[in-house]
C-alpha positions in Angstrom: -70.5 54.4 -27.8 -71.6 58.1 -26.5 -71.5 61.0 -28.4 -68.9 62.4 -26.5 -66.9 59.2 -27.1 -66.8 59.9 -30.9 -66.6 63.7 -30.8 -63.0 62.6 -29.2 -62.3 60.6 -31.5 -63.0 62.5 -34.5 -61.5 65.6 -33.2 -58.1 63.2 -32.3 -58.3 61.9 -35.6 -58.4 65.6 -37.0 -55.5 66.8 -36.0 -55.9 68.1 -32.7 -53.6 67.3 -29.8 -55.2 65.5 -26.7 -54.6 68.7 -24.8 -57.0 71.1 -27.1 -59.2 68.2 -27.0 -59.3 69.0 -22.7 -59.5 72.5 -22.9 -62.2 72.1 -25.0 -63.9 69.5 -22.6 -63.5 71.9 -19.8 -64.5 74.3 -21.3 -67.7 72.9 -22.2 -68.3 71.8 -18.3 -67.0 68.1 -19.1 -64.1 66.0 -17.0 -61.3 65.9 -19.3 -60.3 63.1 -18.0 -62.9 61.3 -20.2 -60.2 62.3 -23.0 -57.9 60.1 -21.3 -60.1 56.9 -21.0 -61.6 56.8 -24.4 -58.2 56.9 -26.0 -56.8 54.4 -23.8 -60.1 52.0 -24.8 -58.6 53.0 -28.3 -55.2 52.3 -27.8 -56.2 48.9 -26.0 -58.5 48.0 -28.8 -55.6 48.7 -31.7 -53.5 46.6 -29.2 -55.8 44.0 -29.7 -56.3 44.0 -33.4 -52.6 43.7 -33.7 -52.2 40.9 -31.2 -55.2 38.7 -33.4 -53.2 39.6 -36.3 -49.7 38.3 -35.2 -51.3 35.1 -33.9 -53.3 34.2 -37.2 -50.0 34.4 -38.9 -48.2 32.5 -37.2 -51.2 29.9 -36.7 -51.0 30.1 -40.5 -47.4 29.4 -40.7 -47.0 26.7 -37.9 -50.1 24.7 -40.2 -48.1 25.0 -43.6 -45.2 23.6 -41.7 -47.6 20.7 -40.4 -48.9 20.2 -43.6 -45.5 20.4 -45.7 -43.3 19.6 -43.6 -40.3 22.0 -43.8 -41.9 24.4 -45.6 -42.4 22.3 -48.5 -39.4 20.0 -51.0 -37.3 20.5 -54.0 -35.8 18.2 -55.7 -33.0 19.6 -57.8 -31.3 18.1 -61.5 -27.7 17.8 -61.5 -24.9 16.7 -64.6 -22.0 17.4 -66.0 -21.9 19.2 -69.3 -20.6 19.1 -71.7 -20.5 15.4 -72.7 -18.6 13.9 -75.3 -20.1 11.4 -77.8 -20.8 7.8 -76.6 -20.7 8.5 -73.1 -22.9 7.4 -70.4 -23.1 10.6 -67.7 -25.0 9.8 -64.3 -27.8 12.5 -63.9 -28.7 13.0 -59.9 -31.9 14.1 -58.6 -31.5 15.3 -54.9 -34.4 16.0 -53.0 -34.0 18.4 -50.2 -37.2 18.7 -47.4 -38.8 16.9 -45.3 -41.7 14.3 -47.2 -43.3 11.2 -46.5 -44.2 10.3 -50.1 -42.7 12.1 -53.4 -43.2 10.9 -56.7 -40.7 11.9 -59.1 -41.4 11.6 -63.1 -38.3 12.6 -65.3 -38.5 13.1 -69.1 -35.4 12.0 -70.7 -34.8 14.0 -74.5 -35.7 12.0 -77.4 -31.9 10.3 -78.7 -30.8 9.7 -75.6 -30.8 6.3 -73.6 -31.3 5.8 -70.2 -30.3 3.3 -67.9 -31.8 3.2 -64.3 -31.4 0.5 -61.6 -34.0 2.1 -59.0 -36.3 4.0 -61.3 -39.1 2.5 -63.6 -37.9 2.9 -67.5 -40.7 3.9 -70.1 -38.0 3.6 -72.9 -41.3 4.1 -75.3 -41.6 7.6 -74.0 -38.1 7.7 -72.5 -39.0 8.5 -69.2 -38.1 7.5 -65.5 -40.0 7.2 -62.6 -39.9 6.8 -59.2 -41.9 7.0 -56.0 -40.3 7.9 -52.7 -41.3 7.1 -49.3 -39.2 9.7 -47.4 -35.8 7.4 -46.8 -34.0 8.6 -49.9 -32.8 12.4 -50.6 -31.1 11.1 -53.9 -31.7 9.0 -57.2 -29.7 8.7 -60.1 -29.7 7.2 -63.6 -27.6 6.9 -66.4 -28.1 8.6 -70.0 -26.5 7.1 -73.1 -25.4 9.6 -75.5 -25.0 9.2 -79.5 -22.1 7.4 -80.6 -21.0 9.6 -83.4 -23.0 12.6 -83.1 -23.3 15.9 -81.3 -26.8 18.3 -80.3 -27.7 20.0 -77.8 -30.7 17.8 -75.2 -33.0 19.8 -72.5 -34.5 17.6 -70.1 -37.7 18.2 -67.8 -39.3 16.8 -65.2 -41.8 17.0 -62.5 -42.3 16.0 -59.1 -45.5 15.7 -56.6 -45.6 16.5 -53.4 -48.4 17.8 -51.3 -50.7 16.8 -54.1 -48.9 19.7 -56.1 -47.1 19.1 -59.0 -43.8 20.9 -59.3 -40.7 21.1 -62.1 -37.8 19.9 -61.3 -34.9 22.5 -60.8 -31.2 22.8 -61.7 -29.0 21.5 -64.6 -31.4 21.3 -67.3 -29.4 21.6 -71.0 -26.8 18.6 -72.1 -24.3 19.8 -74.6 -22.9 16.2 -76.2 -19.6 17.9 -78.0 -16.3 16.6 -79.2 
Protein backbone atom coordinates (compact mmCIF):
# COMPACT_ATOMS: atom_id res chain seq x y z
CA UNK A 1 0.00 0.00 0.00
CA UNK A 2 1.29 3.84 -1.01
CA UNK A 3 1.63 6.43 1.24
CA UNK A 4 -0.95 8.26 -0.19
CA UNK A 5 -3.24 5.20 0.15
CA UNK A 6 -2.91 5.42 4.05
CA UNK A 7 -2.79 9.14 4.35
CA UNK A 8 -6.57 8.51 3.01
CA UNK A 9 -7.25 6.32 5.10
CA UNK A 10 -6.19 7.81 8.29
CA UNK A 11 -7.48 11.08 7.52
CA UNK A 12 -11.11 9.06 6.67
CA UNK A 13 -10.80 7.40 9.73
CA UNK A 14 -10.27 10.86 11.58
CA UNK A 15 -13.12 12.40 10.93
CA UNK A 16 -12.88 14.03 7.78
CA UNK A 17 -15.52 13.82 5.07
CA UNK A 18 -14.26 12.30 1.63
CA UNK A 19 -14.81 15.77 0.18
CA UNK A 20 -12.05 17.68 2.53
CA UNK A 21 -10.04 14.67 1.88
CA UNK A 22 -10.31 15.93 -2.28
CA UNK A 23 -9.81 19.40 -1.67
CA UNK A 24 -6.93 18.53 0.06
CA UNK A 25 -5.68 16.11 -2.78
CA UNK A 26 -6.13 18.89 -5.19
CA UNK A 27 -4.75 21.01 -3.48
CA UNK A 28 -1.69 19.30 -3.06
CA UNK A 29 -1.49 18.61 -7.12
CA UNK A 30 -2.99 14.91 -6.68
CA UNK A 31 -6.25 13.39 -8.70
CA UNK A 32 -8.90 13.15 -6.23
CA UNK A 33 -10.17 10.62 -7.76
CA UNK A 34 -7.52 8.43 -6.01
CA UNK A 35 -9.95 9.26 -2.86
CA UNK A 36 -12.50 7.47 -4.61
CA UNK A 37 -10.64 4.12 -5.50
CA UNK A 38 -8.85 3.50 -2.25
CA UNK A 39 -12.10 3.65 -0.39
CA UNK A 40 -13.92 1.57 -2.69
CA UNK A 41 -10.76 -1.18 -2.35
CA UNK A 42 -11.85 -0.48 1.42
CA UNK A 43 -15.29 -0.93 1.18
CA UNK A 44 -14.78 -4.08 -1.11
CA UNK A 45 -12.39 -5.51 1.31
CA UNK A 46 -14.91 -4.98 4.51
CA UNK A 47 -17.40 -6.60 2.02
CA UNK A 48 -15.32 -9.36 2.05
CA UNK A 49 -14.48 -9.88 5.62
CA UNK A 50 -18.14 -9.95 6.23
CA UNK A 51 -18.97 -12.35 3.46
CA UNK A 52 -15.97 -15.05 5.08
CA UNK A 53 -17.66 -14.39 8.19
CA UNK A 54 -21.40 -15.27 7.36
CA UNK A 55 -20.19 -18.36 5.56
CA UNK A 56 -17.98 -19.80 8.43
CA UNK A 57 -21.04 -19.59 10.47
CA UNK A 58 -23.14 -21.12 8.77
CA UNK A 59 -20.43 -23.93 7.65
CA UNK A 60 -20.34 -24.12 11.46
CA UNK A 61 -23.99 -24.62 11.89
CA UNK A 62 -24.78 -26.89 8.84
CA UNK A 63 -21.74 -29.42 10.59
CA UNK A 64 -23.39 -29.39 14.22
CA UNK A 65 -26.51 -30.30 12.39
CA UNK A 66 -24.49 -33.13 10.53
CA UNK A 67 -22.99 -34.21 13.50
CA UNK A 68 -26.15 -33.96 16.01
CA UNK A 69 -28.60 -34.39 14.00
CA UNK A 70 -31.38 -31.74 14.82
CA UNK A 71 -29.40 -29.78 16.73
CA UNK A 72 -28.88 -32.21 19.27
CA UNK A 73 -31.77 -34.64 21.70
CA UNK A 74 -33.54 -34.35 24.95
CA UNK A 75 -35.17 -36.73 26.56
CA UNK A 76 -37.66 -35.43 29.00
CA UNK A 77 -39.15 -37.24 32.70
CA UNK A 78 -42.68 -37.22 32.96
CA UNK A 79 -45.37 -38.53 36.14
CA UNK A 80 -48.03 -37.77 37.90
CA UNK A 81 -47.65 -36.37 41.40
CA UNK A 82 -48.76 -36.76 43.85
CA UNK A 83 -49.14 -40.51 44.46
CA UNK A 84 -50.85 -42.14 47.04
CA UNK A 85 -49.37 -45.06 49.00
CA UNK A 86 -49.09 -48.58 47.32
CA UNK A 87 -49.46 -47.42 43.97
CA UNK A 88 -47.62 -48.32 40.94
CA UNK A 89 -47.34 -44.85 38.65
CA UNK A 90 -45.88 -45.36 35.06
CA UNK A 91 -42.85 -42.84 34.71
CA UNK A 92 -42.30 -41.86 30.70
CA UNK A 93 -39.07 -40.90 29.29
CA UNK A 94 -39.67 -39.21 25.78
CA UNK A 95 -36.92 -38.48 23.69
CA UNK A 96 -37.32 -35.65 21.23
CA UNK A 97 -34.41 -35.25 18.20
CA UNK A 98 -33.15 -36.90 15.83
CA UNK A 99 -30.33 -39.91 17.12
CA UNK A 100 -29.11 -43.02 15.84
CA UNK A 101 -27.91 -44.40 19.23
CA UNK A 102 -28.97 -42.95 22.88
CA UNK A 103 -28.30 -44.61 25.94
CA UNK A 104 -30.54 -43.77 28.62
CA UNK A 105 -29.46 -44.55 32.50
CA UNK A 106 -32.33 -43.65 35.13
CA UNK A 107 -31.72 -43.61 38.87
CA UNK A 108 -34.82 -44.74 40.65
CA UNK A 109 -34.87 -43.19 44.65
CA UNK A 110 -33.90 -45.59 47.20
CA UNK A 111 -37.73 -47.17 48.67
CA UNK A 112 -39.09 -47.27 45.64
CA UNK A 113 -39.58 -50.38 43.26
CA UNK A 114 -39.38 -50.50 39.82
CA UNK A 115 -40.78 -52.54 37.31
CA UNK A 116 -39.70 -52.31 33.57
CA UNK A 117 -40.55 -54.62 30.64
CA UNK A 118 -37.98 -52.98 28.05
CA UNK A 119 -35.40 -51.55 30.27
CA UNK A 120 -32.52 -53.50 32.15
CA UNK A 121 -33.30 -53.52 36.14
CA UNK A 122 -30.26 -53.04 38.54
CA UNK A 123 -32.70 -53.46 41.52
CA UNK A 124 -29.19 -53.50 43.67
CA UNK A 125 -28.71 -49.93 42.77
CA UNK A 126 -32.28 -49.39 41.62
CA UNK A 127 -31.66 -48.22 38.41
CA UNK A 128 -32.96 -48.75 34.75
CA UNK A 129 -31.30 -48.79 31.60
CA UNK A 130 -31.76 -48.72 28.18
CA UNK A 131 -29.99 -48.33 24.93
CA UNK A 132 -31.83 -46.86 21.94
CA UNK A 133 -31.19 -47.31 18.36
CA UNK A 134 -33.20 -44.36 16.98
CA UNK A 135 -36.78 -46.30 16.44
CA UNK A 136 -38.19 -45.36 19.76
CA UNK A 137 -39.02 -41.58 21.03
CA UNK A 138 -40.51 -43.19 24.31
CA UNK A 139 -39.89 -45.72 27.33
CA UNK A 140 -41.61 -46.26 30.33
CA UNK A 141 -41.41 -48.19 33.60
CA UNK A 142 -43.31 -48.66 36.53
CA UNK A 143 -42.41 -47.48 40.25
CA UNK A 144 -43.85 -49.17 43.24
CA UNK A 145 -44.50 -46.97 46.00
CA UNK A 146 -44.54 -47.83 50.01
CA UNK A 147 -47.56 -49.55 51.10
CA UNK A 148 -48.18 -47.60 54.30
CA UNK A 149 -45.95 -44.79 54.12
CA UNK A 150 -45.51 -41.34 52.68
CA UNK A 151 -41.94 -39.06 51.65
CA UNK A 152 -41.16 -37.14 49.34
CA UNK A 153 -38.58 -39.16 46.19
CA UNK A 154 -36.37 -37.02 43.57
CA UNK A 155 -35.25 -39.04 40.77
CA UNK A 156 -32.21 -38.36 38.31
CA UNK A 157 -31.00 -39.59 35.35
CA UNK A 158 -28.73 -39.21 32.48
CA UNK A 159 -28.61 -39.85 28.95
CA UNK A 160 -25.60 -40.01 26.23
CA UNK A 161 -25.78 -38.82 23.07
CA UNK A 162 -23.08 -37.52 20.94
CA UNK A 163 -20.57 -38.97 23.37
CA UNK A 164 -21.93 -36.21 25.83
CA UNK A 165 -23.54 -37.04 28.83
CA UNK A 166 -26.64 -35.09 29.64
CA UNK A 167 -29.47 -35.04 32.77
CA UNK A 168 -32.47 -35.87 32.06
CA UNK A 169 -35.19 -33.06 32.11
CA UNK A 170 -38.79 -32.59 33.39
CA UNK A 171 -40.86 -34.07 36.37
CA UNK A 172 -38.26 -34.79 38.77
CA UNK A 173 -39.90 -34.83 42.65
CA UNK A 174 -42.63 -37.69 43.63
CA UNK A 175 -44.79 -36.67 46.52
CA UNK A 176 -46.39 -40.31 47.81
CA UNK A 177 -49.34 -38.60 50.07
CA UNK A 178 -52.65 -39.82 51.45
Amino acid sequence: MSDIEEWIKRQVESGYTVEEVKDAMAESGRDPSIVDSVLEDRERSSKSLYVIGITAVLLIFAVLFFVYGTFGVTVTREFESPQPPGKTPRVNLTVEGDYSELSIREEVPPGLGVISEDGVVDEENNVVEWDLDGERSEVSYLVVTPGASTGDYNFSGTYLYGGEERIIQGDSHLEVRW
